[in-house]
N, C-alpha and C positions, 0 to 999 in steps of 0.2 A: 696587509690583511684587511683592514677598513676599507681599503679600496675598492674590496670585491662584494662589498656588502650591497646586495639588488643586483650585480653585476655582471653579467653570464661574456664568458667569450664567444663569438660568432665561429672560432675556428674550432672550435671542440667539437660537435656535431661532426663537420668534413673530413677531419683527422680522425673520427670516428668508424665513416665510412670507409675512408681512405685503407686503414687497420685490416676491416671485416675484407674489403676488395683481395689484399695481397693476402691472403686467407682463406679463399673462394672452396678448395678444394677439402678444407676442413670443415668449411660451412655447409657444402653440400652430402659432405658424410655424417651432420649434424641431422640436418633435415630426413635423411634416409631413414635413422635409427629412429631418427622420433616419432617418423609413420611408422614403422613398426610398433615402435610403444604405445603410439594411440587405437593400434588396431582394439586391444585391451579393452580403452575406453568404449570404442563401438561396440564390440561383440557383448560386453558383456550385459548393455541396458538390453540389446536384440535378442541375444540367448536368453534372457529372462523372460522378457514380452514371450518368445514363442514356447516357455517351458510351459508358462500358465495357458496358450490360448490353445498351441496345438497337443501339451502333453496332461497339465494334471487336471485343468478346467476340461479337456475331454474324454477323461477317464483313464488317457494312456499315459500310465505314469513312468513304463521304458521311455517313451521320447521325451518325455521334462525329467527324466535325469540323464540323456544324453543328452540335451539343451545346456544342463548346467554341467556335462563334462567338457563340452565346449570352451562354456566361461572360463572351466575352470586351468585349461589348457592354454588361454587367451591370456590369461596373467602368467602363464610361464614363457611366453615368447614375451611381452611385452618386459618381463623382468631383464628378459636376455638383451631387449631393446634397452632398458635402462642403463645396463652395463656398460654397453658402449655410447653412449652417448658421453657418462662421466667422461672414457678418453677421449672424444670429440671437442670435450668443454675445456679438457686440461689443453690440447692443442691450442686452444685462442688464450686461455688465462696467462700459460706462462710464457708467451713471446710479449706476450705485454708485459708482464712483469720484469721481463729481463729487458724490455726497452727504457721504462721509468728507471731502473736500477742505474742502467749506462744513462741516463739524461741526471739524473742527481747525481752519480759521482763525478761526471765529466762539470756541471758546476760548480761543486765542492774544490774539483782541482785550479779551476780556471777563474771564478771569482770569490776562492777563500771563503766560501760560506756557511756560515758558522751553524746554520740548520741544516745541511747535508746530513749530518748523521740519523736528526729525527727522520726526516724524511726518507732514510735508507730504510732504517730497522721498524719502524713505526707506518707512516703512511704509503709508503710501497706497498706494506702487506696489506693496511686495510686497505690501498685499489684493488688489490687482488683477489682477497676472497671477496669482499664485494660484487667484483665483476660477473665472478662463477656465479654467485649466486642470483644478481639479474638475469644472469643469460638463461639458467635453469629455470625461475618461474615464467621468466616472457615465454619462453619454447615450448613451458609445459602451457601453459594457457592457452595459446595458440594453436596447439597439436591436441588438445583434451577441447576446448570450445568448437573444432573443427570437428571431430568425431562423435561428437555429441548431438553437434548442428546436424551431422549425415545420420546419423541416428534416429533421431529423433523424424527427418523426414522419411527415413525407411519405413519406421513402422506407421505412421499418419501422419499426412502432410499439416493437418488441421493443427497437432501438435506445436508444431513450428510456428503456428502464425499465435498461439498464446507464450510458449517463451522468446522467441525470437526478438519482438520489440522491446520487454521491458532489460534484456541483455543487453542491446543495442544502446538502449538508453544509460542505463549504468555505467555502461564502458565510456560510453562519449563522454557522461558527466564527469568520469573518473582523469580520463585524458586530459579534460580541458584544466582541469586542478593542478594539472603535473608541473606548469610554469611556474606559478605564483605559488605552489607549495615548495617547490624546490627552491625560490628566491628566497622564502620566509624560513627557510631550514635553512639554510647558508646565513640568513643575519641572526640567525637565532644562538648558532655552532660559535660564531666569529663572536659576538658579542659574551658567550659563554668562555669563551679564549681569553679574552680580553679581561674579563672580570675575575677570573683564575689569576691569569699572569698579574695584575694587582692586588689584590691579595696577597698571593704570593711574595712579593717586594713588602709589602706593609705591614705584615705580621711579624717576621723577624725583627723589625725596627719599631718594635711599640713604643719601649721605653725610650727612645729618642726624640720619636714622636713628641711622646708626653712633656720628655724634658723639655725641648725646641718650641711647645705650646703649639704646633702647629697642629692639633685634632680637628678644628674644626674644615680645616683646608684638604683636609686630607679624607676626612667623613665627607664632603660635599663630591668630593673626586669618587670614592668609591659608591657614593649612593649616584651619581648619574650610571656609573657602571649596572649599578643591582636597573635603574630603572630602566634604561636601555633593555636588557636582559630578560623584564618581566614584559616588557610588551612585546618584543618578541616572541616570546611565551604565549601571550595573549593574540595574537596574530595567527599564527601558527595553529592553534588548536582551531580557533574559527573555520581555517579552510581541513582544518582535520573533519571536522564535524561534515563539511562538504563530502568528503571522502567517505564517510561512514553512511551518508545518505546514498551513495554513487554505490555502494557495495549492498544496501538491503535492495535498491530497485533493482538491479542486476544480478543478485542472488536468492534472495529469499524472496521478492514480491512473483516472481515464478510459480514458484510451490505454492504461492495461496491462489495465485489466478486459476492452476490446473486443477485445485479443489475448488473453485468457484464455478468453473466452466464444466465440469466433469459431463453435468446432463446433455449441456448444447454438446460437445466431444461426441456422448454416448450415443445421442439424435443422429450423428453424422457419420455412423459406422468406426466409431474408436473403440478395439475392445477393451475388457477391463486388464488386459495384460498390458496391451499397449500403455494404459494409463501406471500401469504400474512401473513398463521400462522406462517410461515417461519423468517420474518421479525418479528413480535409479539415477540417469542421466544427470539433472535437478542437484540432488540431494550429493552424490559421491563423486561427482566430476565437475560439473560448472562451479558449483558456491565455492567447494575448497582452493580449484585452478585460481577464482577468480579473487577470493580470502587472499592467496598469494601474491596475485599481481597485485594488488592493492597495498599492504602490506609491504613486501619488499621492493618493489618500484619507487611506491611513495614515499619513503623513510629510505632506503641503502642507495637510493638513486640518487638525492639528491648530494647524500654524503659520497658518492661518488664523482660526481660534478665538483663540488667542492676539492676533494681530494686529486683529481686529475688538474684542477686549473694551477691550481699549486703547484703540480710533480713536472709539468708540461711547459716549457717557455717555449714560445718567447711571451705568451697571453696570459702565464702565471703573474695572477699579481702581487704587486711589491708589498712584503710584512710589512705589519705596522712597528714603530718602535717600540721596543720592548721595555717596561714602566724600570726605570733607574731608579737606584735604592730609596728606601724610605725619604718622604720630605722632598722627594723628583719634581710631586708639586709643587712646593714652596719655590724649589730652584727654578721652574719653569720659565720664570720671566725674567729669568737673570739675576736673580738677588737671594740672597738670602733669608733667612728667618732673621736675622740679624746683621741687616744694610749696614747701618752707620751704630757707629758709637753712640751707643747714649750719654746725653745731656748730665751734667754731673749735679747730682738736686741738690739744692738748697740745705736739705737739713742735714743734720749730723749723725744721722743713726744709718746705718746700714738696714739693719733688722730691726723692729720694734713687734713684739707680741703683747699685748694688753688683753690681760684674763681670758685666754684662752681653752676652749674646753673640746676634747674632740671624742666621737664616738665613733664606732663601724656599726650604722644601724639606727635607726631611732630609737629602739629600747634596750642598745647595745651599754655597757660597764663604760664609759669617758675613759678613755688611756693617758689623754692630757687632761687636766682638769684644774682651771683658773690658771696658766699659767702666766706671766708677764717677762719681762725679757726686753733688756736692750742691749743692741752690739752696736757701736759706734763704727764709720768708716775704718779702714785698715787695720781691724781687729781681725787675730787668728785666732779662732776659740775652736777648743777641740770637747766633743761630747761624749761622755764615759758611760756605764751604766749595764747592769746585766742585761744578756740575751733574753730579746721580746717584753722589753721595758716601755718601748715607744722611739727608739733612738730615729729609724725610719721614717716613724710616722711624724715626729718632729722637720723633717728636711721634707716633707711632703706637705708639711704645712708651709712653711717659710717659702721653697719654691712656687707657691699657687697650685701644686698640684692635686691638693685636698680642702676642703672649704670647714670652716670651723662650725661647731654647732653654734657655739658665744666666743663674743671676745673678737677681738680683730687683727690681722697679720698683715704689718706695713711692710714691704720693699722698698729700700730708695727715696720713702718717705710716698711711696705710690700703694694702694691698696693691693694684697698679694691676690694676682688672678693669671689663670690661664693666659688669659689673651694681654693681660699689660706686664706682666713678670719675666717674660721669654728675653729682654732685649735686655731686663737687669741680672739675669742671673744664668749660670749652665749649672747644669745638677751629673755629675757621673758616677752610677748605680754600681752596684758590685760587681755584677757579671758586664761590660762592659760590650758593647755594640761595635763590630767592624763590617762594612758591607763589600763586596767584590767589588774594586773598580782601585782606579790607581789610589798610592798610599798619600798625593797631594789631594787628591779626592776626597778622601776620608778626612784626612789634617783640616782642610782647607771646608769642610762641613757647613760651618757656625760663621763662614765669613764670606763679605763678597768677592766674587771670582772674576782674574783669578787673582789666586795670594803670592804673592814676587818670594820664589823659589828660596833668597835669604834667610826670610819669616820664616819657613819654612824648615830652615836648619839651624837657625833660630831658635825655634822652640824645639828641637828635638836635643838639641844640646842641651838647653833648662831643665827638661825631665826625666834626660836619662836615655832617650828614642835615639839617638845617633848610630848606635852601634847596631842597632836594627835596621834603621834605614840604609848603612850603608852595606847590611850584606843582602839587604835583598835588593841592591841597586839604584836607589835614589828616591826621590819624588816621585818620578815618572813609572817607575817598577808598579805592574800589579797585583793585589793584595788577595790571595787566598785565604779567607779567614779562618778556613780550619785546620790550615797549615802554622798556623800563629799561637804559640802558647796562650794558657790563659794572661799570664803577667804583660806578656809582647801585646797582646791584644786591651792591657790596661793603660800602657804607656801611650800606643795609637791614640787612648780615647783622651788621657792628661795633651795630650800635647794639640789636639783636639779643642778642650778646653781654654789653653793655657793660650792659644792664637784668637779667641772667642774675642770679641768688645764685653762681654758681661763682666762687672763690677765685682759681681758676688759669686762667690765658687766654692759650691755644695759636692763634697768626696764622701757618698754613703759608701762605707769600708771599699772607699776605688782603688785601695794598694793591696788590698787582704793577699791580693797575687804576688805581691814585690817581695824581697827580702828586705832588711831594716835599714840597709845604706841606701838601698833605692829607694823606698818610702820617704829617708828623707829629705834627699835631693829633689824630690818631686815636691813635698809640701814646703821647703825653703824655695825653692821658683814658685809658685806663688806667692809665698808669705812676701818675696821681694817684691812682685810683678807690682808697676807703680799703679795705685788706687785700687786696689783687689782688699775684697774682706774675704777673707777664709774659713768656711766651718768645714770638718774633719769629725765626723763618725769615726772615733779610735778605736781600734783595738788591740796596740802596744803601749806601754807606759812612757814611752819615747814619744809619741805622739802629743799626750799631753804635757810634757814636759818643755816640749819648743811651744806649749800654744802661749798664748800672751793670757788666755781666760781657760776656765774650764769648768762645763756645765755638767755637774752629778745629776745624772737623773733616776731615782730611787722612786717609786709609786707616787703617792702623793707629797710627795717630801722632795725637794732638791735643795744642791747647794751650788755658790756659784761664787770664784772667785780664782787666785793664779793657785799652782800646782803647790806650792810649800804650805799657804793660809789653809789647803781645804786637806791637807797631810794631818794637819791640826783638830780640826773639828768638823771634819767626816767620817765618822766609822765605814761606813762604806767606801769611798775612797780607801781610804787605809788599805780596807781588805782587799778592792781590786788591784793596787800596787803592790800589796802583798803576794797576790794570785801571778802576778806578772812576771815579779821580779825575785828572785832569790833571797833566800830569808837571809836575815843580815847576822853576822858572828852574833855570839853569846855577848861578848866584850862591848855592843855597842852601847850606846845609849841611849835607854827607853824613850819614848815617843813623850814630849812633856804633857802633865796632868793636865796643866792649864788651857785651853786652847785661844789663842788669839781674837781680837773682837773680829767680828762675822762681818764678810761683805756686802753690803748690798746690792742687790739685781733693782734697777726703776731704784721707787723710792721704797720700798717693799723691803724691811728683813727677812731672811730664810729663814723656815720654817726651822725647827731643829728633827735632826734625825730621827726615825721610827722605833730605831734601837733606846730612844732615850738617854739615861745614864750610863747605860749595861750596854757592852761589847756585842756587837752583831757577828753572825755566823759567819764566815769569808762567801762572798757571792760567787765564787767557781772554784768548787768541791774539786779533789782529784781529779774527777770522773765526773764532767756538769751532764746534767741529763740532757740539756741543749745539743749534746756533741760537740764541745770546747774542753779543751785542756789546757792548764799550763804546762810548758814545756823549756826546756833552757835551751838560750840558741847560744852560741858561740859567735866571738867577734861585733856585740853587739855594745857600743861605747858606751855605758850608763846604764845599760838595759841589758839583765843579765835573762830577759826572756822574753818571749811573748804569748800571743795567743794564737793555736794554732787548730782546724777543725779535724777528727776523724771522723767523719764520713765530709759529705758534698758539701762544699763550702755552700751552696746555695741553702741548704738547709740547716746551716748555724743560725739564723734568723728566723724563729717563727712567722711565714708568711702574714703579711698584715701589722703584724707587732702585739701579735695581740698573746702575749706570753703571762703569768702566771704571777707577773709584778705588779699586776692592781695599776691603779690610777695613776698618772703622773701629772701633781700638783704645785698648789700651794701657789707659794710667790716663787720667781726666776730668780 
């Protein structure tokens, strides 16, 4: 498709001719019917001129209203002319169209080609009424400019020498535009294709995008697209404005010359009728004819040029490649967004946040506010916390992909950003990313290619993906993602992950789709996977229960420490395991009074809960307003339940995070 951008084939013209030649007898019953239709044109500026000179300007008003029963009989034959012409035009439209039709299927069959179809249902039909519709304004112009021209010298030759040139003029300047407006329409259409089909690939894949850090690579790719696009744009209208010029000299500068000249005319024996069919001619048959050809020549022409080089080999030229799923860029040069393994740092912390404060807005409520936070290398910490607390905007923090107001968020011991965090970390979002193309394609994402087919079943064995892969045939099998369940399409992304080089591995609710044995085969392959730290946005109590840590995030208040310590002295805890799990017999024994000394996050005590002294209200009521419920599952080891959404899982989350829990503080 780029190829043809300025690019005209020399054989289109000939094969044009070639077409009209074996056609002859249709073309000459075109031309027949169209004299008849221009008689129209002619009689009716001449029957006007001789109603005023010979019937109502000389008192006899029977002969100028038999003048205009003339005209008015002149537009019933010329209608009858119109009638047949349509059939004339349908005889050249559809052998052409039923020639294109056989040249793209007989491709489609012989070299498998995968735009056969658009080109059947789609650009066939626009060559076709296209074509009709050239052929009707070039005819009518030509057959009305001609009868006008005879017209006009019927009633005074003088006439003709004041429109005659500035038409002549028009039309040529009109012609000469037709090359380079039709080149500049063709880069204009292609580059408009181009920047569609991009888009298209890159919108689906944001949040991979984002995760992968690769925005700015991919921003640079689609803005050459936009600027390509606008000059284009700006090209095109330039020789538009050409065209616009080329249609007032040849149409309207007419009408002011014959009111200019009127006297020298009147000097020269023109009467005032004549000036009047004069004007008729002018006004109701040259401008509009010539309105048309300008118009649809200049614009449907050249989209038909386009559209025939395409439909017509062997001179069609060859599409361009069609942009491959999100991050195509990055792949472009062979690598990855994450080439090699990173360097294993120096320090010991995986994550470190120090007083961090985050807002949506500059005079937006802080939803994090001072927090601090240290997770050491090969720490599993799972993060709890009512719906639109911040749980989100915490992993959006830590991954780079949100910038803090205060306070600072280490990776790796590297500062968290877009552009240095992609190689320490993968982040996989709830609603999970799979793009069309084989399912090692997908697997194989986040790593350089290609990845030795083992790895590959490898990791589908760790997370649970084997029994996916193996019924839709292997590595090599390609992936319809909206043939893929939500869950099947979670496990794609874990396993995704789970082959990545990143160190740090960010699951915002990436199982919500799995049931509870899957969940935890999937977060026990990482918790194993050698040098991986693991954070886990829970929303089973079984989650936090394998984590090695676990961070309450309550408004301004958190707690943080393993799952028995914060049983103790977190009301909120409590009540989420509460909400979770199955109230426990009568017969057990009460929660003890005392609660055990408090963990520290950094060097920082926790803050003590909001509730105080006094028992907090459970944070997910029968019926949470969020659309979560607890529910009891069955076969669930430890976990007599979990959390389960009615309505769209995507809308368990207050987009943003920005839910009804106030600030989330204090010390980590």
């Amino acid at each position: 498709m780029k190829g043809s951008q300025g690019q005209h084939s020399p054989g289109l013209p000939r094969r044009g001719l070639r077409f009209l030649r074996g056609r002859a007898r249709v073309v000459v019953r075109l031309v027949l019917w169209s004299v008849l239709e221009t008689a129209q044109t002619f009689v009716m500026g001449y029957a006007l001129a001789r109603a005023l000179d010979d019937g109502f300007l000389a008192g006899r008003a029977g002969v100028g209203l038999g003048w205009l029963g003339v005209a008015a009989g002149a537009v019933v034959v010329g209608a009858f002319g119109t009638g047949r012409v349509y059939g004339c035009v349908a005889g050249l439209v559809e052998p052409l169209r039923d020639r294109l039709v056989r040249g793209v299927v007989g491709r489609g069959v012989r070299e498998a080609d995968g735009g056969a179809l658009s080109g059947l249902t789609q650009q066939v039909e626009i060559a076709r009424d296209t074509f009709a519709g050239l052929v009707m304004v070039s005819r009518s112009f030509l057959f009305t400019a001609a009868g006008a021209l005879v017209g006009l010298f019927s009633l005074a030759p003088p006439l003709l020498l004041v429109v005659g040139p500035p038409l002549a003029v028009g039309v040529a300047l009109f012609l000469a535009t037709l090359g380079p407006l039709a080149r500049r329409q063709e880069t204009f259409l292609v580059a408009d294709e181009v920047l569609a089909g991009r888009l298209g690939a890159v919108c689906p894949g944001l949040r991979d995008i984002t995760a992968a850090g690769a925005e700015d690579l991919v921003a640079a790719d689609a803005g050459r697209c936009v600027d390509a696009e606008y000059r284009a744009a700006r090209s095109l209208a330039r020789w538009g404005v050409v065209r616009v010029a080329a249609l007032a000299i040849g149409g309207q500068l007419p009408v002011v010359l014959l009111l200019a000249t009127t006297p020298w005319l009147l000097d020269r024996g023109v009467t005032a009728g004549a000036l009047i069919g004069a004007l008729a001619y002018v006004t109701q048959s040259l401008l509009p004819a010539l309105q048309n050809l300008v118009h649809g020549l200049g614009t449907s022409g050249s989209r038909l040029a386009v559209v025939l080089r395409r439909l017509a080999p062997p001179h069609a030229p060859t599409p361009a490649p069609q942009p491959g799923p999100p991050l195509a860029a990055a792949r472009g040069s062979g690598r990855s967004p994450d080439a090699t393994p990173p360097p294993h740092p120096a320090t010991s912390d995986a994550l470190a946040l120090s007083s961090v404060t985050f807002a949506y807005g500059d005079s937006g409520t802080p939803v994090i506010d001072g927090l601090s936070l240290r997770v050491p290398h090969g720490t599993h910490l799972a993060v709890v916390g009512p719906s639109g607390i911040g749980k989100s905007t915490l992993t959006g923090l830590v991954a780079g992909l949100l910038r803090p107001r205060h306070g600072t968020v280490h990776l790796c011991g590297r500062p968290a950003s877009r552009a240095t965090s992609r190689a320490h970390r993968v982040l996989i979002p709830q609603e999970a990313y799979v793009f069309g193309g084989s399912l090692a394609e997908n697997l194989g994402e986040l790593r350089p290619k290609p990845v030795p087919e083992e790895e590959l079943w490898a990791a589908a064995e760790a997370v649970g993906l084997t029994g996916v892969m193996v019924r839709l045939g292997g590595p090599a099998a390609e992936v319809d993602p909206g043939a893929l369940s939500a869950g099947e399409r979670q496990l794609v992304a874990l396993a995704r992950a789970y082959l990545s080089y990143a160190p740090v591995v960010i699951l915002d609710e990436a199982t919500c789709h799995l049931d509870a044995e899957a969940e935890e085969r999937a977060e026990l392959a990482f918790a194993r996977r050698p040098g991986t730290t693991l954070v886990v946005v829970a929303h089973r109590v079984s989650s936090a229960r394998r984590a090695d840590r676990v961070l309450v995030m309550d408004g301004r208040c958190v707690a943080y420490g393993e799952h028995d310590e914060l049983l103790g002295r977190s009301s909120l805890y409590r009540d989420l395991v509460g909400a979770w799990s199955p109230r426990p017999p009568e017969s057990a024994p009460p929660t003890p009074s005392t609660p055990p000394p408090r963990s520290p996050v950094s060097a920082t005590p926790v803050a003590p809960s909001r509730a105080g002294g006094r028992s907090s209200e459970p944070a997910l009521s029968l019926r949470d307003p969020d659309g979560v419920d607890p529910v009891a599952r069955p076969r669930l080891a430890g976990d007599g339940g979990h959390v389960v959404a009615h309505g769209p899982m995507g809308k368990v989350q207050a987009a943003g995070d920005l839910g009804d829990g106030g600030a989330l503080g204090g010390q980590g």
